[in-house]
PAZAGU-860903 format. One record per residue: x, y, z of N, C-alpha, C in turn. Coordinates in nm, 4 decimals. Example, Ala and Ser with C-alpha at 12.3 -4.5 7.8 and 13.67 -1.06 7.14 Angstrom:
% PAZAGU-860903
<r><n_x>1.3190</n_x><n_y>-0.5690</n_y><n_z>0.7800</n_z><ca_x>1.2300</ca_x><ca_y>-0.4500</ca_y><ca_z>0.7800</ca_z><c_x>1.3200</c_x><c_y>-0.3300</c_y><c_z>0.7800</c_z></r>
<r><n_x>1.2850</n_x><n_y>-0.2250</n_y><n_z>0.7080</n_z><ca_x>1.3670</ca_x><ca_y>-0.1060</ca_y><ca_z>0.7140</ca_z><c_x>1.2900</c_x><c_y>0.0030</c_y><c_z>0.7870</c_z></r>
***
This chain:
% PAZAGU-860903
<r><n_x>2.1578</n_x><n_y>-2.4285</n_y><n_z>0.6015</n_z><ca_x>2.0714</ca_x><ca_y>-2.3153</ca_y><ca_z>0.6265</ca_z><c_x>1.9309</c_x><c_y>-2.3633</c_y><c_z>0.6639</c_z></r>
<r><n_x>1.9204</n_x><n_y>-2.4807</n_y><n_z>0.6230</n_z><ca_x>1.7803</ca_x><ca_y>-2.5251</ca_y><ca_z>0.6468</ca_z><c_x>1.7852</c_x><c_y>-2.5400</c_y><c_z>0.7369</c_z></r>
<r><n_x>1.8977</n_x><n_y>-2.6399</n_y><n_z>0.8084</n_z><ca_x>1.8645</ca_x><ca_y>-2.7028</ca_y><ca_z>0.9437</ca_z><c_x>1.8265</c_x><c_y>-2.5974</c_y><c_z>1.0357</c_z></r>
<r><n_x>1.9005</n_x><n_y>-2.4488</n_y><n_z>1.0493</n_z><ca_x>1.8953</ca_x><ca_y>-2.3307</ca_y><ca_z>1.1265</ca_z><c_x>1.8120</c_x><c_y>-2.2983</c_y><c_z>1.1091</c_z></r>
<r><n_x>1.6960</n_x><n_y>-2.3280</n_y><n_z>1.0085</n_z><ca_x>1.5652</ca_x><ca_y>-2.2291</ca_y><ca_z>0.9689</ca_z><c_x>1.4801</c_x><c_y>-2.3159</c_y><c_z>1.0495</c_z></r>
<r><n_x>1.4713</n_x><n_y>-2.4794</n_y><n_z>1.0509</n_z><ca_x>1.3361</ca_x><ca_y>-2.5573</ca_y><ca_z>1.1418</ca_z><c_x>1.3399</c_x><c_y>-2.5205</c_y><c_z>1.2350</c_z></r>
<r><n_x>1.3991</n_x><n_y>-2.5083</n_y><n_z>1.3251</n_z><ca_x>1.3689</ca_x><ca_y>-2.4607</ca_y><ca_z>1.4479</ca_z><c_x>1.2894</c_x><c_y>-2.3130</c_y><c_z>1.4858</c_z></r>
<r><n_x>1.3048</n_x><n_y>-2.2725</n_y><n_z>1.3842</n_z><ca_x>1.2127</ca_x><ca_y>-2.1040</ca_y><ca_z>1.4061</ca_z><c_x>1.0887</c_x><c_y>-2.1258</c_y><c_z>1.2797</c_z></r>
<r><n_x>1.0678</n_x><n_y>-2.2285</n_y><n_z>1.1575</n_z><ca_x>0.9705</ca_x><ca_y>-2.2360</ca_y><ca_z>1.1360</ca_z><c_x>0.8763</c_x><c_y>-2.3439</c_y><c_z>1.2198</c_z></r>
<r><n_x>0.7559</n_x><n_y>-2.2701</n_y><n_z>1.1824</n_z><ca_x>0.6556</ca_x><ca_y>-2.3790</ca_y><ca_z>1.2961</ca_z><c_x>0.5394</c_x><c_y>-2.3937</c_y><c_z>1.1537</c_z></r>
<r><n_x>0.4695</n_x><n_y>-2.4442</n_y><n_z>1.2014</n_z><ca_x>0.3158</ca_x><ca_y>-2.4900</ca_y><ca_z>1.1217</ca_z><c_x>0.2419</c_x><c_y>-2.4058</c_y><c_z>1.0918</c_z></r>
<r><n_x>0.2570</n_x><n_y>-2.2805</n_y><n_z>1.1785</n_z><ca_x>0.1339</ca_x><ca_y>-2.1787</ca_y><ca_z>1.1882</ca_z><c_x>0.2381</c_x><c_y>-2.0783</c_y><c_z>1.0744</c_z></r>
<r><n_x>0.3392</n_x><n_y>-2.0574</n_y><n_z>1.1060</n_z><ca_x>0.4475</ca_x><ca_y>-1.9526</ca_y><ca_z>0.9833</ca_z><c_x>0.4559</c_x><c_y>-2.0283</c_y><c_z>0.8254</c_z></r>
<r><n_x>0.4409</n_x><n_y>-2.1987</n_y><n_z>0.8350</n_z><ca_x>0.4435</ca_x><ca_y>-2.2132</ca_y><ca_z>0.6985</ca_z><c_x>0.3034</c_x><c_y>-2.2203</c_y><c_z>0.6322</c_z></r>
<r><n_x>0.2021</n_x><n_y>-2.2574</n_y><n_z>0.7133</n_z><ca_x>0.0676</ca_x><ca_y>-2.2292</ca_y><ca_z>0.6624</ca_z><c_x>0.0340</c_x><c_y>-2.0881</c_y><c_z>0.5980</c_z></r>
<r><n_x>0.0973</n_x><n_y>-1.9573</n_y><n_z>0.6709</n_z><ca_x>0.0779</ca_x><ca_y>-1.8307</ca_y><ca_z>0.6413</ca_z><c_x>0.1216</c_x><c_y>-1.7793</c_y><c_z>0.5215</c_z></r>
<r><n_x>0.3042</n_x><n_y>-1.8351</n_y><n_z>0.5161</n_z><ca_x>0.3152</ca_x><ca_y>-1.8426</ca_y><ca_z>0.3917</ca_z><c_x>0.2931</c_x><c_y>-1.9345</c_y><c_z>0.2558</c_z></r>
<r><n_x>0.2428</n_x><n_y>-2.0400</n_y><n_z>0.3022</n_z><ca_x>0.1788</ca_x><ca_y>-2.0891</ca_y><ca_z>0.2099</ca_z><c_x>0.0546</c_x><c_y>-2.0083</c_y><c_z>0.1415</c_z></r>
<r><n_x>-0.0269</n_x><n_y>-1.9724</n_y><n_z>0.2178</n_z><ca_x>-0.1318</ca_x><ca_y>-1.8934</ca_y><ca_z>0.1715</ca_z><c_x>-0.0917</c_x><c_y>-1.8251</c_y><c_z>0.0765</c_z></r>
<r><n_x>-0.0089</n_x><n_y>-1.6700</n_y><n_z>0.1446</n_z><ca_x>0.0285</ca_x><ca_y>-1.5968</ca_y><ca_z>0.0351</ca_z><c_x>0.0704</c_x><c_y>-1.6572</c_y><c_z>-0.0964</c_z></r>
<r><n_x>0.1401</n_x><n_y>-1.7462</n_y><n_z>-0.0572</n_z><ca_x>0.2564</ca_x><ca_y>-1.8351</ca_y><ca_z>-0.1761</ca_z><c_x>0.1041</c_x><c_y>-1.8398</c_y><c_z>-0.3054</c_z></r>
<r><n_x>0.0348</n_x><n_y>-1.9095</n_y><n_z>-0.2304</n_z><ca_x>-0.1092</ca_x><ca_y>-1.9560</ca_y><ca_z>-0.3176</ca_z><c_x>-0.1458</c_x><c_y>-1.8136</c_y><c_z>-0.3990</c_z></r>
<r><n_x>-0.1850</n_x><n_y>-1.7294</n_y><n_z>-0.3525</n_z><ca_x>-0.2463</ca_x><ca_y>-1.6054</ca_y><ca_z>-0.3951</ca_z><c_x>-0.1664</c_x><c_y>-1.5726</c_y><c_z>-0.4971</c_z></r>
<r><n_x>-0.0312</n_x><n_y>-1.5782</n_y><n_z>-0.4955</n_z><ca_x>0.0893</ca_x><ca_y>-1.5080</ca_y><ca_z>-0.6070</ca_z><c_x>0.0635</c_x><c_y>-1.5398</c_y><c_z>-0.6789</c_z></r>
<r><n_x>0.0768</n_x><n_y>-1.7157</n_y><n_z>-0.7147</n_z><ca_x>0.0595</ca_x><ca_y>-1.8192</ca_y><ca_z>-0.8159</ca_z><c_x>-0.0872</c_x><c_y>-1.7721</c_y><c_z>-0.9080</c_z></r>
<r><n_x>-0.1553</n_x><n_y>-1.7254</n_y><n_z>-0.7817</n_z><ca_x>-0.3625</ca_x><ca_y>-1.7648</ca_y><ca_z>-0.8714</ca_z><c_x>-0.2847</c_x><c_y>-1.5982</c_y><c_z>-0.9503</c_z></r>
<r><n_x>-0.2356</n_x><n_y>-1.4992</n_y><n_z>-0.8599</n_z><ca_x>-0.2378</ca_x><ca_y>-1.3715</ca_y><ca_z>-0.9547</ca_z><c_x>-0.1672</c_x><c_y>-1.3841</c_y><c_z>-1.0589</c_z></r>
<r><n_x>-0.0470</n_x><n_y>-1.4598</n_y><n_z>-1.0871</n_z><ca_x>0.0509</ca_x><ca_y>-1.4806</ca_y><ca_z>-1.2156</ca_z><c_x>-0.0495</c_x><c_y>-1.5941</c_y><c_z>-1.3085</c_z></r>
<r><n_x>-0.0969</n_x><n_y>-1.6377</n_y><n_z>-1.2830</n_z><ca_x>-0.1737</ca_x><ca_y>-1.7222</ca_y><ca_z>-1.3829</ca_z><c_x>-0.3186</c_x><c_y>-1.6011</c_y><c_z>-1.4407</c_z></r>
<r><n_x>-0.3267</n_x><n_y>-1.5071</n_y><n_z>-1.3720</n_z><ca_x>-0.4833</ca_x><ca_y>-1.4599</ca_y><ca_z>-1.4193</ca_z><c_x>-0.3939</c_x><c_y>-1.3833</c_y><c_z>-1.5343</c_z></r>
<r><n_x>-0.2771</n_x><n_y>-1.2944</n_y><n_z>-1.4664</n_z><ca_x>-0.1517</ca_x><ca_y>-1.2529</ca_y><ca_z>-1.5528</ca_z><c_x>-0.0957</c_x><c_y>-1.3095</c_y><c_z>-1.6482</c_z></r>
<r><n_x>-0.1163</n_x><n_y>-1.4336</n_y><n_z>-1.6665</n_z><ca_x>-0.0560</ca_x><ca_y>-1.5015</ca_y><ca_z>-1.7928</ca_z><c_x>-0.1748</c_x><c_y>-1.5539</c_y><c_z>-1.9107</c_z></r>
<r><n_x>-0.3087</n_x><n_y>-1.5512</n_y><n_z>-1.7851</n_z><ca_x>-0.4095</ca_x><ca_y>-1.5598</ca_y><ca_z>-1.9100</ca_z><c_x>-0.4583</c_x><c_y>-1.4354</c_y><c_z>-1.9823</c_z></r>
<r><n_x>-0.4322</n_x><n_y>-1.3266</n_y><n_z>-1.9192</n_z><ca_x>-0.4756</ca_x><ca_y>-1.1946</ca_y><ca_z>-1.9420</ca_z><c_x>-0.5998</c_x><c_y>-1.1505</c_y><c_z>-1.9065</c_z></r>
<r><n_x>-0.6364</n_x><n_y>-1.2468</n_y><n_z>-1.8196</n_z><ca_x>-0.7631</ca_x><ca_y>-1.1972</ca_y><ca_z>-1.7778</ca_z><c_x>-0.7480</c_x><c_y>-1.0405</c_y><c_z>-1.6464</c_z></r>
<r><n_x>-0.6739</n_x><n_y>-1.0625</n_y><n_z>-1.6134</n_z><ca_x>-0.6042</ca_x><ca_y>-0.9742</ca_y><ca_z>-1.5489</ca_z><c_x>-0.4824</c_x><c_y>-0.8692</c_y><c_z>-1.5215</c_z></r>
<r><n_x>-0.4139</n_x><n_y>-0.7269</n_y><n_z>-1.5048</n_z><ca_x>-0.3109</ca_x><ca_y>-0.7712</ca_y><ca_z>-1.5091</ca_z><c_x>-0.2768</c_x><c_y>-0.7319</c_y><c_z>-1.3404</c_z></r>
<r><n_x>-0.1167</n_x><n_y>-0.8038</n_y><n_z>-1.3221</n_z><ca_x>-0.1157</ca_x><ca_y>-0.7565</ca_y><ca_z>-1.1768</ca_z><c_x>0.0331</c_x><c_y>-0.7604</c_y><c_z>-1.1901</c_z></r>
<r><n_x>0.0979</n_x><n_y>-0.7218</n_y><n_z>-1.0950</n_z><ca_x>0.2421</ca_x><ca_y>-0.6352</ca_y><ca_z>-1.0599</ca_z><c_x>0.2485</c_x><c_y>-0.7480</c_y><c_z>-0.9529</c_z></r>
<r><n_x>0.2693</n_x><n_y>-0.8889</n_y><n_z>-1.0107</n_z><ca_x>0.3203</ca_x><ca_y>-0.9947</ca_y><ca_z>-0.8596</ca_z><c_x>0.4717</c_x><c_y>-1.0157</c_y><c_z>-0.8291</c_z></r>
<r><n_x>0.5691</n_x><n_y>-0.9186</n_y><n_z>-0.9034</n_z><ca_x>0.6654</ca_x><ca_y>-0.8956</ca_y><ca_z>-0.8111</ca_z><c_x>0.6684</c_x><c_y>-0.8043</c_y><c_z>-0.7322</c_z></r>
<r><n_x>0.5816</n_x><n_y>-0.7018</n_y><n_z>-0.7507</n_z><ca_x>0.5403</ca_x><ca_y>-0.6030</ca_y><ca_z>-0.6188</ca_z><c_x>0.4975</c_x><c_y>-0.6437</c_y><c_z>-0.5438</c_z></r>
<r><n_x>0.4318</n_x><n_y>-0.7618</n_y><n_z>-0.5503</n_z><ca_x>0.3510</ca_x><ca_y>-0.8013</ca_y><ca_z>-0.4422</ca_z><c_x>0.4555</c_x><c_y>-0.9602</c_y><c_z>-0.3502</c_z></r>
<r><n_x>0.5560</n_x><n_y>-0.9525</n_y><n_z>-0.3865</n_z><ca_x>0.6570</ca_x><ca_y>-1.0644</ca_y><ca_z>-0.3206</ca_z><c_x>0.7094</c_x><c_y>-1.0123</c_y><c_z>-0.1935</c_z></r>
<r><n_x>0.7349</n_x><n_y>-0.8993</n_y><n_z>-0.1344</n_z><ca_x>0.7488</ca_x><ca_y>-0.8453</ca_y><ca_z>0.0233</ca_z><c_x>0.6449</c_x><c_y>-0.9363</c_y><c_z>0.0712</c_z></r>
<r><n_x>0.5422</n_x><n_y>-0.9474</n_y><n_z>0.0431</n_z><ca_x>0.4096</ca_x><ca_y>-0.9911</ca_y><ca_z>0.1139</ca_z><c_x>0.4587</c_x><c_y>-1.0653</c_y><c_z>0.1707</c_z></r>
<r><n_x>0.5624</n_x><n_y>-1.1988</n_y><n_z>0.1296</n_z><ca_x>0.6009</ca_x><ca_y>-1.2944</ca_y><ca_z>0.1906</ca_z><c_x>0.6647</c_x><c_y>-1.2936</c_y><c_z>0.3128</c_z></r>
<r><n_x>0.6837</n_x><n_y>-1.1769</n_y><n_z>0.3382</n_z><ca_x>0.7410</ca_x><ca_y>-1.1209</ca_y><ca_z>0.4736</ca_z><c_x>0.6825</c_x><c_y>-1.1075</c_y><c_z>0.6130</c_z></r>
<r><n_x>0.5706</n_x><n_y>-1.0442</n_y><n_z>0.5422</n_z><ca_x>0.4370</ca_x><ca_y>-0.9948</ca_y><ca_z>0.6508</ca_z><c_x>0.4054</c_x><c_y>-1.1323</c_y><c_z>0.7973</c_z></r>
<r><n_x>0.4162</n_x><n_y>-1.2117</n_y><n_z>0.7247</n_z><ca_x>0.3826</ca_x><ca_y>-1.3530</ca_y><ca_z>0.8074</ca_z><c_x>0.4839</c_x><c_y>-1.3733</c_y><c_z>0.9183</c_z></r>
<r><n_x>0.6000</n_x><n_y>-1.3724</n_y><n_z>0.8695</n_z><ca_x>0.7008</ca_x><ca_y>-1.3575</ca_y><ca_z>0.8899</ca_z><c_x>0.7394</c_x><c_y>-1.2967</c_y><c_z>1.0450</c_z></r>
<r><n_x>0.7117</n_x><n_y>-1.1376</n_y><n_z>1.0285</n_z><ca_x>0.7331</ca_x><ca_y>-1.0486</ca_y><ca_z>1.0860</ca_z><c_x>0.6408</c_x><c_y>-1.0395</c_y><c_z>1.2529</c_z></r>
<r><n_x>0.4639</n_x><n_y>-1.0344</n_y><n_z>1.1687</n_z><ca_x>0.4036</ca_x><ca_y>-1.0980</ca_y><ca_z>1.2278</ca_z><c_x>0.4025</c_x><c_y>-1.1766</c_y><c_z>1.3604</c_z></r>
<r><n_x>0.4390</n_x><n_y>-1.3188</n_y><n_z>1.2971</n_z><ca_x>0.4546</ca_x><ca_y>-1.4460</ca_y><ca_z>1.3965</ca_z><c_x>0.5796</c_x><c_y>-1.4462</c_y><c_z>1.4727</c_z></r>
<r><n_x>0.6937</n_x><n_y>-1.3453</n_y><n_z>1.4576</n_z><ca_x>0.7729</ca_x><ca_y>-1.3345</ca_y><ca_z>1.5265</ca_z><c_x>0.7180</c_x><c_y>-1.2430</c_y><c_z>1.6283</c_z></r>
<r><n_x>0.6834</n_x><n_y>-1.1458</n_y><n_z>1.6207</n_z><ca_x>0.6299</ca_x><ca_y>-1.0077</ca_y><ca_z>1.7096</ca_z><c_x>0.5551</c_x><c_y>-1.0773</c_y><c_z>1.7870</c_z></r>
<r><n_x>0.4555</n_x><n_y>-1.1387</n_y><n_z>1.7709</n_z><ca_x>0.3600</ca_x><ca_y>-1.2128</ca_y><ca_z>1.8480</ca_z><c_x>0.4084</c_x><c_y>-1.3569</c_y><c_z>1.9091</c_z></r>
<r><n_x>0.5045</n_x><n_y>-1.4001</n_y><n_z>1.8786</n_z><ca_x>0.5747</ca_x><ca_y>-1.5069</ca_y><ca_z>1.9775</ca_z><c_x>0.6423</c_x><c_y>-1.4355</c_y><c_z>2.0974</c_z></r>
<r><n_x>0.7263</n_x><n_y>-1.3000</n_y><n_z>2.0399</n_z><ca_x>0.7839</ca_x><ca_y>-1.2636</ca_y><ca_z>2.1449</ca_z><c_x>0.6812</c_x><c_y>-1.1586</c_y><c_z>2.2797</c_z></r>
<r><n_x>0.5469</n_x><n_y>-1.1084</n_y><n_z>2.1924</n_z><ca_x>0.4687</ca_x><ca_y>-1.0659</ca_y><ca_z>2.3236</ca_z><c_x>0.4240</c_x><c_y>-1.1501</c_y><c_z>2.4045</c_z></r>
<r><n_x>0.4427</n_x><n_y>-1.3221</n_y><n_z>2.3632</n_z><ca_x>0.3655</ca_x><ca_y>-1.4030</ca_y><ca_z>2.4259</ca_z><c_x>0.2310</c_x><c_y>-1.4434</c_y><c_z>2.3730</c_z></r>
<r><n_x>0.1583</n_x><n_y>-1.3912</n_y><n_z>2.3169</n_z><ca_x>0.0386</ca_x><ca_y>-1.3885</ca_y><ca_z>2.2322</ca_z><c_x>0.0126</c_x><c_y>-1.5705</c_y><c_z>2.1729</c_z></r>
***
């Protein structure tokens, strides 16, 4: 499954989700210190957005 996935990930789609990836992590830790609380399995679609995104805009050409 991987091998089928490199070819459609690029640098710019794993940077994007890396980001998000980052943000989840900082919100489950503010969540585990209680300094915060937050709903970060509501917020796991997010991982999509990039996704969706960088496909739409490969295929306008963009």
């Amino acid at each position: 499954m991987a091998g089928a996935a490199s070819g459609f990930i690029t640098t710019e789609l794993l940077t994007e989700i890396s980001i998000i990836g980052a943000i989840l992590i900082f919100a489950s830790g503010l969540n585990i210190l209680g300094i915060r609380n937050f709903k970060t399995m509501n917020l796991t679609p997010a991982l999509l957005v990039p996704v969706i995104f960088i496909t739409v805009k490969n295929l306008l050409g963009f």
